[in-house]
N, C-alpha and C positions, 0 to 999 in steps of 0.2 A: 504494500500500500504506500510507504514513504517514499519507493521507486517511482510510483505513478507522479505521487506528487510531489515530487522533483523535477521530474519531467514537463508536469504543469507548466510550475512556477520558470523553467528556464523558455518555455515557449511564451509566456507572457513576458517576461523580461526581454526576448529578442524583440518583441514588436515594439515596446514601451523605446527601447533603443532607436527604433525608427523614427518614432515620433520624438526624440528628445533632438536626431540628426536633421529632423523638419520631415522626413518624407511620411507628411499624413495622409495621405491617400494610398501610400503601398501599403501602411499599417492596417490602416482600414479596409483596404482589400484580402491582406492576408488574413487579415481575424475571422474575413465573414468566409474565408474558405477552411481553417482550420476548426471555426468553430460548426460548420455543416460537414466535416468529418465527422467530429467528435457527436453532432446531435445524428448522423446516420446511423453510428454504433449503440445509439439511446446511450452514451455517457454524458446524461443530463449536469451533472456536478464540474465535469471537466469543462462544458460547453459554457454554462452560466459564468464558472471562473473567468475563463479566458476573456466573455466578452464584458463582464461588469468591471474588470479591472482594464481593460484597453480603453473603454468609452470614459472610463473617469480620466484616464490619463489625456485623450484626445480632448475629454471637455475642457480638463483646466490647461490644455495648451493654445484655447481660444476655438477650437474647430470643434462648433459645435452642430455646423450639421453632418459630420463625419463622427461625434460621438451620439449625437442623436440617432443614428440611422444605425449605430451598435445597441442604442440601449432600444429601441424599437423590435431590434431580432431579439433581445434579451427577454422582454417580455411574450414572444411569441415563443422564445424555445421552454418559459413558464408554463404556454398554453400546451406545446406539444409533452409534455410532462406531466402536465396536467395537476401543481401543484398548487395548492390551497394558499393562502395568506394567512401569514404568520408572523411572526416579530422579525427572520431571518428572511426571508422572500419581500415582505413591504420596507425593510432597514434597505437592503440594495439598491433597489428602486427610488425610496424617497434620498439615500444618499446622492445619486446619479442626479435628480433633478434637481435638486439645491444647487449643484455646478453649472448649469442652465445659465443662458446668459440671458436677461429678459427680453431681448426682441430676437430672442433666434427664433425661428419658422417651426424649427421641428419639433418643438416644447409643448406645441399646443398638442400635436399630432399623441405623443409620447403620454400627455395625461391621458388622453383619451384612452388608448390603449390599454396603461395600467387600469383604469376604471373600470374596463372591458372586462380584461382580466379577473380583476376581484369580485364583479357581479357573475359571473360564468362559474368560476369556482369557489368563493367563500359565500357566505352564508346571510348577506344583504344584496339582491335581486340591485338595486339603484347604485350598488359601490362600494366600499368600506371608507366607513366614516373617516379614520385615520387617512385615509389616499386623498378625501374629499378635501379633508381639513389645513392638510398642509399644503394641497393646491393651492384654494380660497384661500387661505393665506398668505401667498407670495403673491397669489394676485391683487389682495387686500395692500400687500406694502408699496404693491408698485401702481399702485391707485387706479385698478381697472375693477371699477363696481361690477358690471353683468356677471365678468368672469366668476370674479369670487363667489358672489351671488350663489351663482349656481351649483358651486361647489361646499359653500361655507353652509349653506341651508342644510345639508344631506351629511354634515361634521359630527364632529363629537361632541362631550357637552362644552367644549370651550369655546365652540364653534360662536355661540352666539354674542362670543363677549369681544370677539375680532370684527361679528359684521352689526353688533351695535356701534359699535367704535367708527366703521368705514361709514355708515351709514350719515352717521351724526358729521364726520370730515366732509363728505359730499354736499350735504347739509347748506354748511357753511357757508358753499358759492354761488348759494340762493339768498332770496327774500327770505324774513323769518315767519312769513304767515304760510310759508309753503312746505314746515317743519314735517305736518304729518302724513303731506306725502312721502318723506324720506324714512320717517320711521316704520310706517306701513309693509315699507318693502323687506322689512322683515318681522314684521308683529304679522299679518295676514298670512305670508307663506307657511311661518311655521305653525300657525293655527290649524292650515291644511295638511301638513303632514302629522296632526296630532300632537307638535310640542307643545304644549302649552307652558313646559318651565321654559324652554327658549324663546318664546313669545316674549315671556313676561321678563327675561332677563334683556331682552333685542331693549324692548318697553324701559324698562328702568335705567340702563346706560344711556340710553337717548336722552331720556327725559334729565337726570342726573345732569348731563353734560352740558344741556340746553339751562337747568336751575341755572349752575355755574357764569355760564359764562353771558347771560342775557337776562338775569331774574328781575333787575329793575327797570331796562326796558319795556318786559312782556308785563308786568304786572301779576307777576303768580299768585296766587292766592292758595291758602293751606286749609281744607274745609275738611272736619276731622264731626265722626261720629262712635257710636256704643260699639259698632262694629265695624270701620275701616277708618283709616287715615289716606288723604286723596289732595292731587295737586290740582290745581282750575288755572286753567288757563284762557281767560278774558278772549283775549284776539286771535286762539289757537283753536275755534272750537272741535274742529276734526282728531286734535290731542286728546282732547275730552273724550272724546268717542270712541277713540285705540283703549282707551285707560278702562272708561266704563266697561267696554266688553271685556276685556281682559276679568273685569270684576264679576263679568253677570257669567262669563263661561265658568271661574272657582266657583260660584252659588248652581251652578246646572241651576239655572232661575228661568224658563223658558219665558217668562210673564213678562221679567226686568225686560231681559231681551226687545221685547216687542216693543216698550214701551219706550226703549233707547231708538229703536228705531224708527220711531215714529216721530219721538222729537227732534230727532238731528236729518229726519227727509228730504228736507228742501237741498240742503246741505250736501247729503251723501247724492243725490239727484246731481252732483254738477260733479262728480267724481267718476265715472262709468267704468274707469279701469276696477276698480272695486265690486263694481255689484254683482257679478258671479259668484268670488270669492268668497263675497256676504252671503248669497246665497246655499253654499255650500255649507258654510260654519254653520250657518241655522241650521240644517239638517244635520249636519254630525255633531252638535251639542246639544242642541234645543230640540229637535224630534221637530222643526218648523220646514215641511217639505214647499218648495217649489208651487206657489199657485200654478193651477191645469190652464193653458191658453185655449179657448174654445174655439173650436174651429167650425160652421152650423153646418156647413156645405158636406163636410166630413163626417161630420155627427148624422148628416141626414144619411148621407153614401152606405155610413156604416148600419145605419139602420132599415136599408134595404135590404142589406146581405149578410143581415148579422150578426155583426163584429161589433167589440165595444167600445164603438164611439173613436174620436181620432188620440192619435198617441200622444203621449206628455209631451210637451214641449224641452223639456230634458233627456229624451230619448235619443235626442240625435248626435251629430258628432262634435259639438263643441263643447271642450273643456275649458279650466278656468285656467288664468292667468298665471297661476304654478300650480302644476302637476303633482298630487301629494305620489309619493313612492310607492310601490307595492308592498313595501315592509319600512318599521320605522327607520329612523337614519342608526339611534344609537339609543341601547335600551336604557341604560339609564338616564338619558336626557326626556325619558317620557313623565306623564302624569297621567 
């Protein structure tokens, strides 16, 4: 066995050589031929070796689409393997793309990939949180919201205290009556994947950082009862209404519910990216389904031939504005 890997290690060291002499592309071609030897033979361990430690060395020698395009076969010789994520399988991977240079091409590619990967074979259909987290992450530091967004939602539980943060920074380069558009974009999402502690933690970094840095500006107000303590915000009122719900989903209050939305209508009426998403939380908190759109012409049609009447207006193919997972992001991040 220490023969084998000897042998490894002196076959990684000659290409590491190339690359240190400049010739990155004979490196890179030799890896991807040595290591489609070694994945012919199923010597999965020699094949991962060879190319996880040539792609590090190509990334920090600036070629990163020549290590990218190593760490891309890297993840596919995981799929041909067919090996599960684990603390030694996701350390490689997230080591490799911390080397990334943030505008290389092949980075997007490469998450993609590992995500692939972890939904095919570990045990979160949408990802593993860890792969999500440290994405959204780096996409959070280098100040691309969608990105992280999409990543940071599907994280771990620390996930929400990076995209309260980004959310609240993005914030900033607005108006401040347009506060609860920016927090929404993650109190709603993660309402729809069931978090409700990341909701409420997205909710309280936001809100926290907005006290801070704007409390005599906005006029905050502190309106405290037998059972909650509650921030008002005068000229924010869509704040108001992330907050309240956030209150009336802890109460499973179907009634509060109603009666929140009833007084902030006019309101939520000039928001439309929202009313799906609302429409969904009612029904996965409140048991509050979807009013039926009557259709008569349908109803009559269907009452010729029997049928019952025309289909729900939720029947068809549009979903909401974030797609909740098929499984949650991270079990303990739930309530």
């Amino acid at each position: 066995m220490a023969g084998k890997g000897d042998k490894i290690d002196k076959i990684i060291a000659r290409l590491q050589s190339k690359i240190t002499e400049g010739q990155f592309y004979e490196a890179q071609q030799q890896t991807r031929v040595v290591a489609a030897r070694y994945t012919k033979a199923s010597n999965w361990d020699a094949a991962i070796s060879i190319l996880y430690n040539v792609a590090q060395s190509l990334l920090k020698a600036g070629q990163g689409g020549s290590g990218g395009d190593l760490c891309v076969l890297l993840v596919d010789i995981y799929k041909q393997a067919e090996l599960k994520p684990d603390s030694a399988t996701k350390g490689r991977l997230l080591t490799c793309l911390r080397l990334f240079d943030s505008e290389e091409p092949t980075r997007k590619k490469y998450i993609g990939e590992m995500i692939s990967w972890s939904s095919k074979f570990g045990e979160y259909p949408a990802g593993d949180p860890e792969l999500h987290h440290v994405a959204g992450s780096l996409y959070a530091e280098e100040h691309e919201p969608y990105d992280a967004e999409r990543h940071l939602l599907l994280g771990t539980k620390d996930s929400a205290e990076v995209l309260g943060r980004l959310e609240y920074e993005w914030f900033k380069e607005d108006d401040a009556h347009t506060a609860a558009l920016y927090a929404a974009r993650g109190v709603l999402p993660y309402l729809l994947t069931g978090n409700v502690r990341a909701a409420n933690t997205c909710y309280r970094l936001f809100t926290s950082a907005l006290n801070q840095d704007k409390a005599s500006q906005l006029g905050i107000q502190d309106v405290s009862s037998a059972s909650s303590d509650i921030r008002v915000y005068p000229s924010i009122p869509l704040l108001n209404f992330l907050g309240l719900l956030l209150l009336a989903i802890q109460r499973a209050n179907a009634d509060l519910y109603k009666q929140l939305h009833n007084k902030y209508a006019t309101l939520l009426g000039e928001v439309e990216p929202w009313h799906e998403s609302l429409e969904m939380i009612a029904e996965m908190y409140f048991g509050i389904q979807k009013p039926r759109q009557s259709n008569p012409l349908m109803d009559m049609m269907s009452g010729f031939f029997g049928g019952g009447g025309a289909a729900p207006a939720s029947g068809g193919a549009k979903r909401p504005a974030v797609k909740a997972p098929t499984s949650m992001p991270a079990a303990e991040g739930l309530d």
